[in-house]
C-alpha positions in Angstrom: 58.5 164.0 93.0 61.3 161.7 93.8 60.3 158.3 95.5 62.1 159.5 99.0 59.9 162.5 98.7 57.2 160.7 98.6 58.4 158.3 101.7 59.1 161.3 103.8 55.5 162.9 103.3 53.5 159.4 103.7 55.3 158.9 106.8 54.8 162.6 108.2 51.0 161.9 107.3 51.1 158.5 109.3 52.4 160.2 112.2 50.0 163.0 112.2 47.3 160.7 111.8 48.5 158.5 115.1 48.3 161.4 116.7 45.1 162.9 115.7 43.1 159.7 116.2 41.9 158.3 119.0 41.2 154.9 117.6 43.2 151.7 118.3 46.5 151.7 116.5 45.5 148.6 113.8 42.8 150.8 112.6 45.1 153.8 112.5 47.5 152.6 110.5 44.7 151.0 108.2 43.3 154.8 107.8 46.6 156.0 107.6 48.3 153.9 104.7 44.9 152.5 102.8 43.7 149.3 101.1 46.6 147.7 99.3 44.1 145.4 97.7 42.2 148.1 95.8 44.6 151.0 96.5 41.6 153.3 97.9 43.6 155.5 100.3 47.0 155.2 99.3 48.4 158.3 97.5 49.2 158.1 93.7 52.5 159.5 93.0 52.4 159.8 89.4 49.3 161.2 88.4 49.5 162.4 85.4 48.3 159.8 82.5 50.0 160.1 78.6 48.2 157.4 76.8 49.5 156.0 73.6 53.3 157.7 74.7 55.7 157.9 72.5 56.5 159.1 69.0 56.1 156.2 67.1 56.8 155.3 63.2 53.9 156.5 60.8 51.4 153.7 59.3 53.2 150.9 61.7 50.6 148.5 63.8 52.2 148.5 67.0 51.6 145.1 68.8 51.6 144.1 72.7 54.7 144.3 75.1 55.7 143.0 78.0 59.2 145.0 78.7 60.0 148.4 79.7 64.0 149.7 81.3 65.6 152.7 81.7 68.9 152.9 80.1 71.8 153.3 82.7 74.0 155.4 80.9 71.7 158.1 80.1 68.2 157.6 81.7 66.2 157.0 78.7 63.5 154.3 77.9 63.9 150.8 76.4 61.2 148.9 75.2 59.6 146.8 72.2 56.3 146.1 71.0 55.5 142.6 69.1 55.8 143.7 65.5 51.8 144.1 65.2 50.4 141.4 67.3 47.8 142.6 69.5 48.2 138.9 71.6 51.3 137.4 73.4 52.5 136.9 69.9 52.2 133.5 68.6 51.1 131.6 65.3 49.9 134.1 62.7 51.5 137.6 63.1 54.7 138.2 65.2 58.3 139.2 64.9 58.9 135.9 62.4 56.5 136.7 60.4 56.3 140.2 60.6 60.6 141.0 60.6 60.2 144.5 61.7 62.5 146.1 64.5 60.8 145.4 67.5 63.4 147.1 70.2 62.8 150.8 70.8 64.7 153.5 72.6 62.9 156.4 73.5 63.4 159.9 74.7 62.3 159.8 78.1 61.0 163.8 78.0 59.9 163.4 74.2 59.0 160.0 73.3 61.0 160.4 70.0 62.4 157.3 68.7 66.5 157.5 69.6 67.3 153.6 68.5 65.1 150.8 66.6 67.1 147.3 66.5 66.4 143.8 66.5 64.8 142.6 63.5 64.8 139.1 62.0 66.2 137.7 65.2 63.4 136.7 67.4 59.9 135.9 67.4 58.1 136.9 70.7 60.4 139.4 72.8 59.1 139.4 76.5 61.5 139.9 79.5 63.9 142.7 78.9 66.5 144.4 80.5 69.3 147.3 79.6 73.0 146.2 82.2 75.4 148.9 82.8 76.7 149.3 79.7 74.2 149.8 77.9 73.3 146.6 76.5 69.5 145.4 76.0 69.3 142.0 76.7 65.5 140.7 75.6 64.6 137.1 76.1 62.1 135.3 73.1 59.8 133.1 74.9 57.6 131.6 71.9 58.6 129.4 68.4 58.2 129.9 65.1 56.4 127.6 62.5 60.0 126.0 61.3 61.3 125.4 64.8 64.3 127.8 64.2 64.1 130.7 66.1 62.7 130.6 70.0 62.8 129.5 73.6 66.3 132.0 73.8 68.1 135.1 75.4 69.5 137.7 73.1 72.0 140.7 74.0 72.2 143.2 71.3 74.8 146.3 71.9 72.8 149.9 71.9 73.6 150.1 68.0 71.6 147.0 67.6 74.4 144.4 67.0 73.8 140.5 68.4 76.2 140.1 70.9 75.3 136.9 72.1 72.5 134.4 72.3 71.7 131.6 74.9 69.7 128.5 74.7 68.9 126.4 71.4 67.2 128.6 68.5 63.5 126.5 68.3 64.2 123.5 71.1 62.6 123.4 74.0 64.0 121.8 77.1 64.6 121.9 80.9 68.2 121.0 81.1 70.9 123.4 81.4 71.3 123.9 77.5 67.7 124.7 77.1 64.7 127.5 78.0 61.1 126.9 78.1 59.6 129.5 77.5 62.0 132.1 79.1 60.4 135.2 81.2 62.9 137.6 82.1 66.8 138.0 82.0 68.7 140.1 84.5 72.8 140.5 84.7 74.3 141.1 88.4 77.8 143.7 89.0 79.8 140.8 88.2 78.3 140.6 85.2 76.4 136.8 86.1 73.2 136.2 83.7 69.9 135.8 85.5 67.1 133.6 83.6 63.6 133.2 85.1 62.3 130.3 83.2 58.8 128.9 82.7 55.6 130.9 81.4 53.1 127.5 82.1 52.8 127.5 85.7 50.5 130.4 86.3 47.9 128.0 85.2 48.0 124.9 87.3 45.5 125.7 89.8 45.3 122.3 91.4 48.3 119.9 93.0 47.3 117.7 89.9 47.7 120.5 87.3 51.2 120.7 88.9 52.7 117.5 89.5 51.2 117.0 85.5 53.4 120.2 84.6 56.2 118.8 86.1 55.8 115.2 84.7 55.8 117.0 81.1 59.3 118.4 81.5 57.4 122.2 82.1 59.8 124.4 83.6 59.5 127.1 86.5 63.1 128.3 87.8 66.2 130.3 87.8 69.1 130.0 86.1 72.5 131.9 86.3 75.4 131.6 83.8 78.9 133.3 84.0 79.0 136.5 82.4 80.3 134.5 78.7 77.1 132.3 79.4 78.3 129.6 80.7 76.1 127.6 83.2 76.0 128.0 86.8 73.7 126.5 88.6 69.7 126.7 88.6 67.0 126.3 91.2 62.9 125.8 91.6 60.4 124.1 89.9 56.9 124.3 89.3 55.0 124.6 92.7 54.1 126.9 96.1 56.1 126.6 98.8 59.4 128.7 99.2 61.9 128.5 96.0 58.9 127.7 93.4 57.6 129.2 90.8 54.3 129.4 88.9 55.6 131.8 86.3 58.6 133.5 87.7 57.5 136.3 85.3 60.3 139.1 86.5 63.2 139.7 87.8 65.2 143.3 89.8 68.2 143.3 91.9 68.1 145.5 95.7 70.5 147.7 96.4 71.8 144.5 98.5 72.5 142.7 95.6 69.0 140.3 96.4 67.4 138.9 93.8 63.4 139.7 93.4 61.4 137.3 91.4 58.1 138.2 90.6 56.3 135.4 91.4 53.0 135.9 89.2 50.9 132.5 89.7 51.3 132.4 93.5 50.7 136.0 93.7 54.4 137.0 95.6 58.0 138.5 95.0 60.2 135.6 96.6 63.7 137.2 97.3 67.0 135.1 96.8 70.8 135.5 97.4 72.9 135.2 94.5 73.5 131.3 95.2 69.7 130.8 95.0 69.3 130.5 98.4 65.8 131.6 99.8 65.6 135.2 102.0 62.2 135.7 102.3 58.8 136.9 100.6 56.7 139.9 99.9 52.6 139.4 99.6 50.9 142.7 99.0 51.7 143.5 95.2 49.3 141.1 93.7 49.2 139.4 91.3 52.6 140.8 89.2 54.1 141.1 86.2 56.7 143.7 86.3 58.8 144.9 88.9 61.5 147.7 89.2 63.2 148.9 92.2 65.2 151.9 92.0 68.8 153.0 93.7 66.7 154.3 97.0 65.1 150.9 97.3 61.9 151.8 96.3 59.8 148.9 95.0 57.2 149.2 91.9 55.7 146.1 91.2 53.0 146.1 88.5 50.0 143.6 88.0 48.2 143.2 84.9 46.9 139.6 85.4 44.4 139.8 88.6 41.1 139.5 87.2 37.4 138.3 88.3 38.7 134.7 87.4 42.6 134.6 88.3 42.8 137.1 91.6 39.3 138.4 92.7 39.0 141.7 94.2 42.2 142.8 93.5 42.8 146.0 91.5 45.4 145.8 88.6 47.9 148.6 89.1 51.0 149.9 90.2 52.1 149.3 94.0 54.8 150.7 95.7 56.5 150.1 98.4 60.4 150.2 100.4 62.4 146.9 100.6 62.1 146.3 103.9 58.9 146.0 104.3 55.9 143.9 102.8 53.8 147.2 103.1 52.2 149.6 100.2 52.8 153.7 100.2 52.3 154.3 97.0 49.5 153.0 93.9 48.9 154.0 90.6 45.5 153.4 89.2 44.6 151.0 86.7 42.6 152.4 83.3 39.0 151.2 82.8 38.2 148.0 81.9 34.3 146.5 80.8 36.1 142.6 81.1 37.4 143.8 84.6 35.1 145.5 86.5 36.2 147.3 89.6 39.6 145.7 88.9 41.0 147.7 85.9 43.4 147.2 83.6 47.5 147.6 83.4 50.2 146.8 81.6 52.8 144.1 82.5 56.0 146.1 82.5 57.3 149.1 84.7 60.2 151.2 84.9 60.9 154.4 86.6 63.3 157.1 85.6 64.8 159.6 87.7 62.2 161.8 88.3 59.8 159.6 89.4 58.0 159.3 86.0 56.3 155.8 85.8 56.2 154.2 82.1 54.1 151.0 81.8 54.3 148.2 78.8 51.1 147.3 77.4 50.3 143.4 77.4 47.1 141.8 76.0 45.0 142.3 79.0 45.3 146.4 78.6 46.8 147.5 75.4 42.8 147.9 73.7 41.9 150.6 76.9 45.3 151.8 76.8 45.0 152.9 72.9 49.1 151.7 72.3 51.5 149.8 73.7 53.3 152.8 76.3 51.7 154.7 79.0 53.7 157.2 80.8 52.4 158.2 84.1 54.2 162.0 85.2 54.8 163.2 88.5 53.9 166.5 87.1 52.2 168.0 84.2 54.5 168.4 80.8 56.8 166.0 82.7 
């Protein structure tokens, strides 16, 4: 079921249901569309659950991820998983440590294993994303014990070859040189590099917390280089209002060539133009860690991080929705979770292929009730 099918039959629903009901419009609509909050209602487009996908090596512990794309030039699946660490992938066992491959290709229809690159070049891959020709760009957001490898953005080719790395391997910083902790990277048509800096923020709770973050040199922004890397410009900080970030954790482009960031401490997507300037904001995704939108304009944003503690009440999940709207059609169901109850748990990574198949990337918070680090939700049985 493609995601315009889908539109066309939630709207022919809505309409029938104005016109069936004799109740005022507010509580119509409400019937209608759903609770976006814990998705009761609102129709699940991929319903069909493949735990633990993909056909993955033999006697390998498969860690967490954070990163899932579809490949442009053929419509299959890029990921990673953090070489064994079942946490976010810091001291002890990660991708330092433990030098395996972590970058994976996938069939999309199979799950067999197509490409496995990247070893020995970073230690915690998190933000990822595949630009039109075929290049996976992964950004490393932790640092090794000797302070050499870290806190950078790498572009391998398909065949695994680095490319190119920004930032400085082990340092720290919040100047133009340096990332802190980069999120996600993203690349625009022209070929401009998008950085979403800053993993802290989702913490600081308080106005205290924050101005402390920002005393300390913590980072939460954008960044845009040329296409050869060099610097551009940057914008945000740590904060609330419009054009900051607690934990600009993802990044997706519109068909209009805006700028999503997922926004995951102040539960929003704030939208920018390509200058940085602020467009506007979308509220009903939660608390989000992964967002995709695909050529129709269909947004999936994914949230893995609302919790009893961080986001009461809301259900983790996939929510769906059109650009040009702040309004939910579509949600796909968490898995069970004892530590979240009522609330679930999902990954922190989404992508959609051309079907309408949804794959998630299992982080911390859902990898032990997902049983591996993929999930693939089908539109269709066998999909």
């Amino acid at each position: 079921m493609s995601s315009r099918i889908l539109l066309s039959i939630l709207l022919i629903g809505a309409v029938a249901g104005l016109a069936g009901c004799a109740a005022d419009s507010a509580d119509v609509t409400s019937t209608a569309m759903g609770n976006p909050i814990t998705g009761e209602g609102i129709p699940n487009p991929a319903p069909n659950v493949t735990a633990k996908w993909g056909q993955l090596p033999a006697g390998r512990t498969m860690g967490t991820s954070a990163g899932m794309e579809i490949d442009p030039t053929d419509g299959h699946i890029w990921t990673y998983e953090r070489c064994g660490s079942g946490s976010a992938g810091g001291p002890g066992v990660n991708c330092d440590s433990n030098p395996v491959a972590p970058i994976f290709k996938l069939d999309r229809n199979t799950g067999a294993i197509l490409a496995n690159i990247g070893a020995g070049v970073m230690v915690t891959p998190h933000g990822m994303h595949v630009d039109r020709q075929g290049n996976v760009w992964v950004t490393d957001f932790n640092v090794n014990e000797a302070g050499t490898k870290g806190h950078q953005v790498h572009k391998f080719s398909p065949s695994g070859k680095l490319l190119m790395s920004l930032g400085a391997p082990g340092q720290a910083g919040n100047d133009e040189r340096h990332f802190n902790q980069p999120n996600d990277v993203i690349t625009a048509p022209d070929g401009s590099i998008f950085v979403s800096d800053g993993h802290s923020g989702q913490g600081m709770t308080t106005n205290q917390a924050i101005e402390e973050g920002r005393k300390k040199g913590l980072t939460g922004r954008i960044m845009k280089f040329t296409a050869d890397g060099t610097f551009v410009t940057q914008w945000g900080q740590i904060g609330a209002l419009h054009g900051e970030f607690r934990t600009p954790h993802a990044m997706a482009f519109d068909s209009r060539g805006r700028l999503w960031v997922a926004d995951r401490g102040n539960h929003r997507i704030e939208i920018f133009d390509q200058s940085g300037t602020y467009l506007e904001s979308r509220y009903m995704y939660g608390r989000i860690s992964g967002i995709h939108i695909t050529p129709d304009d269909m947004v999936y944003a994914i949230d893995s991080e609302s919790s009893p503690t961080s986001h009461p009440n809301w259900r983790n999940g996939v929510r769906i929705g059109r650009i040009d709207a702040d309004w939910i059609v579509g949600f796909v169901p968490p898995f069970t979770a004892d530590t979240r109850p009522y609330q679930g748990a999902a990954g922190e990574g989404v992508a959609v292929d051309a079907d309408g198949n949804v794959y998630a990337a299992e982080g911390p918070n859902s990898m032990r009730f997902a049983g591996g680090p993929f999930t693939k939700y089908s539109v269709g049985a066998g999909q």
